[in-house]
N, C-alpha and C positions, 0 to 999 in steps of 0.2 A: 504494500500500500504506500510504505514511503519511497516506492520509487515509481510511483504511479504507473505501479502494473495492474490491466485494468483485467488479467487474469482474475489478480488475486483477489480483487474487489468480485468479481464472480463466485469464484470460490466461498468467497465470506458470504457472499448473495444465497448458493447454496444451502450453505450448511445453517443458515441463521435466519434465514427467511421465517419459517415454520414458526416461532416460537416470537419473535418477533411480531408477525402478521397476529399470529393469538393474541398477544397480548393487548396491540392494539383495537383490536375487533372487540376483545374483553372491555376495554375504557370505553369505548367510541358507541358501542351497539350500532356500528357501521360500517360495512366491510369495502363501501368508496371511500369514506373519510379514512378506513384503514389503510388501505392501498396508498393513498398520498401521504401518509405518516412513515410509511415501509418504506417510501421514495425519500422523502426528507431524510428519514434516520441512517439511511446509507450513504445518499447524497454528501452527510457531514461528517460521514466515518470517509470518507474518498476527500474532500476537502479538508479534514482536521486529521490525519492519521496521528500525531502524537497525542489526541486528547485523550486516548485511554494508558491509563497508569499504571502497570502489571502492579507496583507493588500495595493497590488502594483496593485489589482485587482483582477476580476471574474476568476474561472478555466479556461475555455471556449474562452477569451481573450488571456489570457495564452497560452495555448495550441495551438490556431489557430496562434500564434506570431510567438512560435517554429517549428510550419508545415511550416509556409510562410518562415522560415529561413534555412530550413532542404529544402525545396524545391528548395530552390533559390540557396542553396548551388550549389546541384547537379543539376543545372541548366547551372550554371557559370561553372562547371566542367567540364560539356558536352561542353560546349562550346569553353571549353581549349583543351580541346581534338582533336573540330573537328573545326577551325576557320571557316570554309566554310560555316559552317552548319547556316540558319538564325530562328532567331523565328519567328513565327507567328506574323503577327501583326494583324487580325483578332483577335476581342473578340467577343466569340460565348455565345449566352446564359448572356447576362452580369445581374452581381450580383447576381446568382446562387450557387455558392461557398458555401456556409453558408446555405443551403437550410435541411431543417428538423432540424435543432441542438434543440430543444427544450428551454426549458425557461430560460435566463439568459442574463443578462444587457448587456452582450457583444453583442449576438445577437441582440440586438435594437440599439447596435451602430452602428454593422455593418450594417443595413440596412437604418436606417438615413445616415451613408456617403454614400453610394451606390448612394440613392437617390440625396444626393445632390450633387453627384460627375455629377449627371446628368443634373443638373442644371447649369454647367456652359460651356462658348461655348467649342464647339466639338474639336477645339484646344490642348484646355488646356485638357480637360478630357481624351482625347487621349492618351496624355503625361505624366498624372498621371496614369493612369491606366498602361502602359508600364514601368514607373519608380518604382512604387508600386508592379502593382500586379503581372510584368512579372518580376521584379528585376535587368531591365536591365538600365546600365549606363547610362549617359549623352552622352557621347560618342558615344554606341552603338547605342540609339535611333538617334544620328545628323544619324550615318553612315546608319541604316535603314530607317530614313524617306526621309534622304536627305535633312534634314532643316540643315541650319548652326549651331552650337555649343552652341555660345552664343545666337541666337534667341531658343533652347530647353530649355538653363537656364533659359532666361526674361519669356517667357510660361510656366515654371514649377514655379518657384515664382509666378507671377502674378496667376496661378492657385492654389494656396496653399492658400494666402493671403485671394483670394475670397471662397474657401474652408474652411479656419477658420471663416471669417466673418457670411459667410450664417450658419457656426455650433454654430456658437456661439447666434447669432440670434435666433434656431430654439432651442435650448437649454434652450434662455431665456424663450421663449413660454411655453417649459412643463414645468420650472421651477412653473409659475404662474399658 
């Protein structure tokens, strides 16, 4: 890539497509607005080849960061656009996103939080999942679920808190 071989930008097209494309399909609930995100997020990986920094983490990590932030951009844009307009709050398919990406550390993280975002009550998961995977505000989640402000924030702490412990738990395990 730094030496604009447009191979290997292929290559990287390849193998990173899949999981990429998921993820943005997962934020977007749109698989045109995904497609333009998959374009952009390569586009900037062929334009910026040193912005990823082996030692901050896995490619694959990396890359699904910048989709989930290139997604959410044009997420929150669309939304400026059209105030009216609501997200989904249906999650179809959940923790599918990531699905075929092949072998690499991030991919086992992500499927460890997946799992354990599942383990805690339907509340909180809810509200992680809307905060995280759909990018949307505090705000927005009170105005779409219709919970008060400050009970979205004590549910998203309290959900977080219990999301680090159980990772940190299930971490110690493969640790040994």
């Amino acid at each position: 890539m730094r030496e604009r071989d447009k191979g290997a930008l292929a290559a990287l097209y390849d193998r990173y497509q899949t999981p990429t494309f998921s993820l943005a399909v997962y934020v977007l609930d749109n698989p045109e607005s995904a497609e333009e995100v998959l374009q952009d997020v390569f586009l900037f990986v062929w334009d910026r080849p040193d912005a990823w920094d082996p030692k901050r983490g896995g490619f694959l990590t990396w890359l699904l960061s910048v989709t989930r932030y290139r997604a959410i951009d044009r997420l929150r844009g669309r939304e400026r656009r059209r105030r009216t307009h609501e997200v989904s709050l249906d999650v179809t398919d959940e923790g599918t996103w990531w699905l075929e990406a092949g072998e690499d550390a991030g991919l086992d993280d992500g499927r460890l939080l997946r799992t354990l975002i599942d383990r805690l009550p339907r509340e909180q998961a809810h509200l992680i999942e809307m905060a995280f995977y759909k990018g949307m505000t505090h705000s927005s989640i009170s105005d779409a679920t219709g919970i008060p402000l400050g009970t979205v924030k004590s549910r998203l702490r309290q959900g977080l808190q219990a999301l680090k412990v159980l990772w940190l738990r299930e971490t110690e395990m493969m640790d040994q």
